[in-house]
Backbone as CSV, one residue per row, in Angstrom:
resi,resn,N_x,N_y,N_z,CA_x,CA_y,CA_z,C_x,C_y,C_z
1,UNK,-25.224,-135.056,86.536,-24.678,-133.902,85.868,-24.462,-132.811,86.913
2,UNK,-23.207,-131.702,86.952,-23.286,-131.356,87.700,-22.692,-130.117,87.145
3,UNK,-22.978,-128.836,87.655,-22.984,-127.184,86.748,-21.122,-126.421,87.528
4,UNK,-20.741,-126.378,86.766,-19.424,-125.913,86.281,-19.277,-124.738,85.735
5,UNK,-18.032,-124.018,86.143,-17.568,-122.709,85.119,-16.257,-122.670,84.628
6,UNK,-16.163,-122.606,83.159,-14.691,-122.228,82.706,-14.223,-121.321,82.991
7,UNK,-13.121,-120.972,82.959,-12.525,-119.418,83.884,-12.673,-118.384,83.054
8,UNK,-13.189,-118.618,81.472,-14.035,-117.441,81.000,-15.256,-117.053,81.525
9,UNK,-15.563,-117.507,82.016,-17.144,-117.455,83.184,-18.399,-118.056,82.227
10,UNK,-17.957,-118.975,81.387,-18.985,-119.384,80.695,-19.645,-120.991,81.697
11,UNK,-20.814,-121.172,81.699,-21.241,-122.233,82.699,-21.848,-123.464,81.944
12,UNK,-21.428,-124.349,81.924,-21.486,-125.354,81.490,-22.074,-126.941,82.548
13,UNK,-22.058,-127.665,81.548,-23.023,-128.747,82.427,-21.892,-130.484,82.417
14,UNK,-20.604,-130.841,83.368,-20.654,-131.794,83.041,-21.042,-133.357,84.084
15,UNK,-21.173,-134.061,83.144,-21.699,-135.973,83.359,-20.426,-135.837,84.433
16,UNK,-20.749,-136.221,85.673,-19.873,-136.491,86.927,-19.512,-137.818,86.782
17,UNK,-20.458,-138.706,86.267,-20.164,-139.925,86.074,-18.726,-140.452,85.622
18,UNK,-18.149,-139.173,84.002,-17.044,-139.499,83.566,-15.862,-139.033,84.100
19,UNK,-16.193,-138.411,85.687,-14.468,-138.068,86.393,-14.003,-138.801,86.504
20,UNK,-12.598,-138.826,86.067,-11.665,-139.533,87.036,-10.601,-138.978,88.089
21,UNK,-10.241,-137.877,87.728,-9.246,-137.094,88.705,-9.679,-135.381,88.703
22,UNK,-9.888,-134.921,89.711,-9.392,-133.771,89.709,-8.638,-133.244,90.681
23,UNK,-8.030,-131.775,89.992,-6.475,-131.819,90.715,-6.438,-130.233,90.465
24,UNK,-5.478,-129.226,91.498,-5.386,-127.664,91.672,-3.676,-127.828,91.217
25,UNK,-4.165,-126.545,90.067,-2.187,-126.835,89.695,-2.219,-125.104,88.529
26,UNK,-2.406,-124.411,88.788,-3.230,-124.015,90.508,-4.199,-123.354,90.075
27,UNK,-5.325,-123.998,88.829,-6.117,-123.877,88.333,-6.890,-125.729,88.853
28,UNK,-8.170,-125.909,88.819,-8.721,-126.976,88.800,-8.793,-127.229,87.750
29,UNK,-8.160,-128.585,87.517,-8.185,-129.515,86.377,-9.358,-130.667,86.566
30,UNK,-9.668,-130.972,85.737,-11.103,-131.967,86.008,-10.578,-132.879,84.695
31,UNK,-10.085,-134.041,85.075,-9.982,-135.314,83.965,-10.838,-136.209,83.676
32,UNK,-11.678,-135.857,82.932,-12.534,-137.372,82.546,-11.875,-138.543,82.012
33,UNK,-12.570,-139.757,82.385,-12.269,-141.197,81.466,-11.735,-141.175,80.451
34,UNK,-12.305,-140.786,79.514,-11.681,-140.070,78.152,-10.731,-139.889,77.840
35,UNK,-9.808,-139.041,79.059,-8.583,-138.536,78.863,-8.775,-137.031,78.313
36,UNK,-9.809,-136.373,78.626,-10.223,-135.205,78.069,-10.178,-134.228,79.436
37,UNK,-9.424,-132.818,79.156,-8.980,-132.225,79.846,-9.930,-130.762,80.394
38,UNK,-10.258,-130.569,81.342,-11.260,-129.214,81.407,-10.873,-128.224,82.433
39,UNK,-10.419,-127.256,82.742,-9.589,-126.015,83.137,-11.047,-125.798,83.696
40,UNK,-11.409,-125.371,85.580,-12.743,-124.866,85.582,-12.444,-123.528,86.782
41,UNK,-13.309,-122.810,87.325,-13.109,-122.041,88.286,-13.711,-122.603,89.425
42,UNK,-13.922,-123.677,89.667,-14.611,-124.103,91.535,-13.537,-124.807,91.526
43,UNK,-13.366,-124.716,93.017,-11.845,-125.516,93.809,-12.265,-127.305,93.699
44,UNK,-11.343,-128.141,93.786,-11.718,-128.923,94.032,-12.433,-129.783,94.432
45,UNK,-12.318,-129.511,95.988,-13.492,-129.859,96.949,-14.932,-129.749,96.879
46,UNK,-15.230,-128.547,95.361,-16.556,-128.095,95.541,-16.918,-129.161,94.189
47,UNK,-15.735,-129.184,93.369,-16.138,-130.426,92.324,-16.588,-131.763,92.788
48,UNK,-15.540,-131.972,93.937,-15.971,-133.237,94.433,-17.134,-133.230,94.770
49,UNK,-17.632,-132.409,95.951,-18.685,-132.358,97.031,-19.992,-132.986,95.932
50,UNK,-20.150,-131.921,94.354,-21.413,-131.765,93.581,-21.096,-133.069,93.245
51,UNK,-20.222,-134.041,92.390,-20.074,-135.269,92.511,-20.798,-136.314,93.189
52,UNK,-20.294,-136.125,94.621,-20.804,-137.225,95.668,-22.089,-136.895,95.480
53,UNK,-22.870,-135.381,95.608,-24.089,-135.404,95.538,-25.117,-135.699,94.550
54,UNK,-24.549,-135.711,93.634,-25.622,-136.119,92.248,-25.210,-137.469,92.633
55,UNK,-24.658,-138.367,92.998,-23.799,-140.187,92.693,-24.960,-140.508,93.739
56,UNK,-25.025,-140.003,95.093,-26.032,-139.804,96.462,-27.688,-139.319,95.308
57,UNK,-28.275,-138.891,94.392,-29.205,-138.500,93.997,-29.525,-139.127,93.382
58,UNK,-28.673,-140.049,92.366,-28.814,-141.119,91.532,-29.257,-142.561,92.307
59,UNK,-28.528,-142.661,93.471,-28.680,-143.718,94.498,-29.940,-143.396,95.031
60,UNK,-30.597,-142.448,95.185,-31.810,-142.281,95.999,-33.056,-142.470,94.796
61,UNK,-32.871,-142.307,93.510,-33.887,-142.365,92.640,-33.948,-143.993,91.927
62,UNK,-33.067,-144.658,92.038,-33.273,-145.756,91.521,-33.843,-146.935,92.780
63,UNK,-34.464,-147.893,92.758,-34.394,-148.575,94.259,-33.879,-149.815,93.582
64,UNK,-33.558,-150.352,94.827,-32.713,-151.403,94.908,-32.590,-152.735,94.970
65,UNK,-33.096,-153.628,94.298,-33.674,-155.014,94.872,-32.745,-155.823,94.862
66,UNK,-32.343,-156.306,96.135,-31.337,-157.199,96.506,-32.499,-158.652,96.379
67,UNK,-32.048,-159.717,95.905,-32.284,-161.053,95.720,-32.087,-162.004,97.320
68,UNK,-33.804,-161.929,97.771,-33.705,-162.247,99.591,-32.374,-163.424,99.726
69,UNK,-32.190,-164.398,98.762,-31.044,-165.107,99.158,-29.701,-165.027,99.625
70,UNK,-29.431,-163.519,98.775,-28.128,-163.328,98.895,-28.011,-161.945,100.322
71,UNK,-29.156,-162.166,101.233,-29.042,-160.988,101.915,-29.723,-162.142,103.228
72,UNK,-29.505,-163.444,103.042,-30.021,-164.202,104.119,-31.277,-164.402,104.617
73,UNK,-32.001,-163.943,104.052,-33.676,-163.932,104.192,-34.407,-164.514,103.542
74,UNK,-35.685,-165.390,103.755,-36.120,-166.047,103.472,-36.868,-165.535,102.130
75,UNK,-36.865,-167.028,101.292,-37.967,-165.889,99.730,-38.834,-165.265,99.850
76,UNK,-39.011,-163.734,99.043,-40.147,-163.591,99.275,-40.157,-162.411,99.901
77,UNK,-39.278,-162.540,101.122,-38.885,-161.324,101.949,-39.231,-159.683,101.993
78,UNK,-38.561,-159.873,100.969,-38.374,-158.488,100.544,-37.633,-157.677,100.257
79,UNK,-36.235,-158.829,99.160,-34.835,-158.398,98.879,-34.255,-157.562,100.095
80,UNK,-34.226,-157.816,101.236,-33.152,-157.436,102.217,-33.564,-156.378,102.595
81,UNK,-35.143,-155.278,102.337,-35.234,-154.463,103.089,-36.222,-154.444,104.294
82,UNK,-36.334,-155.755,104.636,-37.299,-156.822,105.972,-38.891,-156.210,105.709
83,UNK,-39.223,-155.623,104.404,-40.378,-155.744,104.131,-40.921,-156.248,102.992
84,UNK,-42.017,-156.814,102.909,-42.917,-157.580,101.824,-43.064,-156.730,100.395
85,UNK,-42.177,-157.707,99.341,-42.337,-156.547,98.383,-44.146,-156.945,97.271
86,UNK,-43.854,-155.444,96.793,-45.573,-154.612,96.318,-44.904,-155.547,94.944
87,UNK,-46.563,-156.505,94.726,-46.533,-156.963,93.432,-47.492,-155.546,92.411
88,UNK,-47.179,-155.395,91.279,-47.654,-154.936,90.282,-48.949,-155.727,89.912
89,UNK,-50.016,-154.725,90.023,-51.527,-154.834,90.036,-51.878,-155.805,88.773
């Protein structure tokens, strides 16, 4: 989620997840999946930037277990991050 302002200066919260385009014309347009349209006051670049960074925040809070086979390492391994994974007590 990432914090936004309509050009009434009201601040709002949206799911980055559902962008698909945004675009200066010569207001920032922000298109979600949806097809749902949102008029905001940060330039582009700053939509994007908060984007990449929550997508980068989401990637850092979940971890990752790659299956040692498909990462060339022997079972057991440690899904591809060359250490021994922690069994649950």
């Amino acid at each position: 989620m990432i914090g936004v302002t309509r050009l009434n200066g009201t601040r709002f919260v949206l799911n980055a997840e559902l962008v698909r385009t945004v675009e200066a014309n010569p207001d920032t347009i922000v298109t979600l999946i949806t097809g749902e349209r949102m008029v905001v006051r940060e330039p582009p670049g700053e939509i994007v930037r908060k984007t990449i960074e929550y997508g980068r925040l989401l990637r850092r809070s979940v971890p990752i277990d790659i299956p040692d086979d498909l990462c060339g390492n022997p079972p057991g391994s440690g899904g591809g991050t060359g250490e021994p994974r922690e069994r649950a007590g």
